[in-house]
C-alpha positions, 0 to 999 in steps of 0.5 A: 385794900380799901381804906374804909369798910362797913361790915355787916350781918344778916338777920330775918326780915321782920316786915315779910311775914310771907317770906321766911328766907329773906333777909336785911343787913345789920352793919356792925357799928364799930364804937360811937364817935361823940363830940369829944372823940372828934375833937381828940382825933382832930388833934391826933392829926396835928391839930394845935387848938386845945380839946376844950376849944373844939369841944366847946365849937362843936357843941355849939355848932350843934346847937345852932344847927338844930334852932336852925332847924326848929326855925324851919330852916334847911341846913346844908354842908359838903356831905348832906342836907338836913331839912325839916319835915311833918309826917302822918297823913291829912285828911284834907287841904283844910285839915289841922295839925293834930299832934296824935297823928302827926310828927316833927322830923329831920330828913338827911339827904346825902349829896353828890359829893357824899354818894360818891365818897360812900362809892368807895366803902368796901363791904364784907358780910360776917354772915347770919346773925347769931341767935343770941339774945341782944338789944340792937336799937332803940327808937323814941317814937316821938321823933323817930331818932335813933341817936339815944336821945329818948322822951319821957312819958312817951313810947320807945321801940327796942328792937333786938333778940330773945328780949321779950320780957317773961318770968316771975323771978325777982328782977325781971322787967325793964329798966332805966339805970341812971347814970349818977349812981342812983337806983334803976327806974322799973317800967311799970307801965304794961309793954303794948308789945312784947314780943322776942325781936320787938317791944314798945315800951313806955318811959318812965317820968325820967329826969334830965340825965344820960341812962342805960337800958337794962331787960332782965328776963327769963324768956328762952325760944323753948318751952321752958323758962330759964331758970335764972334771968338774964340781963340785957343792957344797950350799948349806947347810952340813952339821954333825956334833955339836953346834955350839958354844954360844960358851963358858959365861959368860953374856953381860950383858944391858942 
């Protein structure tokens, strides 16, 4: 039996529109590691560094990386590459950066090593998709990411199903609940789409903090509208900002 194993489902392929029969792989994500997770199964395995002090190393291996980056610097270890690109197109050879147009990201490219580990990942279908409504991903439009992190005043991608947003009833609409407690954020800005299986939403002037994305809506695939809303809410957390690096004082390593 193989030691590891990526299961997956298989929903319509959104990008064919002259095909109705084929279909795209969604891996069902399991659970999302974080630095603190990492930490505690790194001391699970016999480890004797305190949790604080691999936490700490982390978060600022993290953010090294990532000036790294921003300098325009390539970052490589024994699994992948990270390296700085522009996207969007230039007119010409003389044509000027223009911030509508183009984007900053970060391209991963897997190495040798990798691509053989990856080699030996078992994969199992769980079949078709069920037709049930959900929020799959979410992407910030400024930076193409996918890892929660969102920017305000900007545009996301949510992708899902039967999340279009539809009805009068008291609650419907898109929010932002942040994480302290405080009241949800409504988006009141009109969605550019809105459809069942896609919206692009624009964030409200969000405060630096984490957040979870809630839809509540009464759209069904029938004729009718349900009678009562519906809420969806994503799994991941969303951030605005930089999280916190849990304070300035180095923890003490044994």
């Amino acid at each position: 039996m193989a030691k590891f194993k990526w299961q997956y489902f298989l929903k319509d392929n959104q990008l064919t529109k002259d095909d109705q029969n084929d279909c795209i792989a969604e891996v069902n994500i399991r659970d999302t590691m974080r630095n603190e997770d990492i930490a505690q199964q790194i001391i699970d395995e016999g480890s004797e560094i305190k949790h604080d002090t691999l936490v700490y190393v982390f978060t600022q291996r993290d953010r090294i990386v990532f000036d790294c980056l921003k300098s325009g610097q390539s970052v490589i270890n024994h699994y992948y590459q990270l390296l700085p690109r522009i996207v969007g197109p230039f007119a010409s050879n003389d044509a000027a950066f223009d911030a509508k147009i183009h984007k900053l990201m970060i391209d991963m490219v897997l190495t040798s090593f990798a691509r053989k580990e990856l080699a030996l990942v078992a994969v199992e279908s769980l079949g078709p998709k069920q037709k049930t409504a959900y929020i799959s991903l979410v992407t910030d439009t400024l930076t193409d990411l996918t890892d929660g992190t969102i920017t305000p005043n900007d545009d996301i991608y949510i992708e899902g199903n039967r999340i279009k947003v539809a009805g009068e009833a008291e609650g419907v609409g898109i929010f932002f609940v942040p994480e302290d407690g405080k009241a949800p954020i409504k988006v009141t800005r009109k969605l550019t789409k809105n459809d069942p299986s896609l919206l692009l939403v624009r964030v409200p002037d969000l405060e630096d903090g984490k957040y979870t994305l809630r839809i509540v809506t009464q759209f069904s695939m029938g004729q009718q509208l349900l009678k009562e809303p519906r809420t969806l809410e994503y799994k991941n957390i969303l951030t605005v900002g930089t999280p916190s690096e849990g304070g300035a004082d180095r923890p003490e390593i044994e």
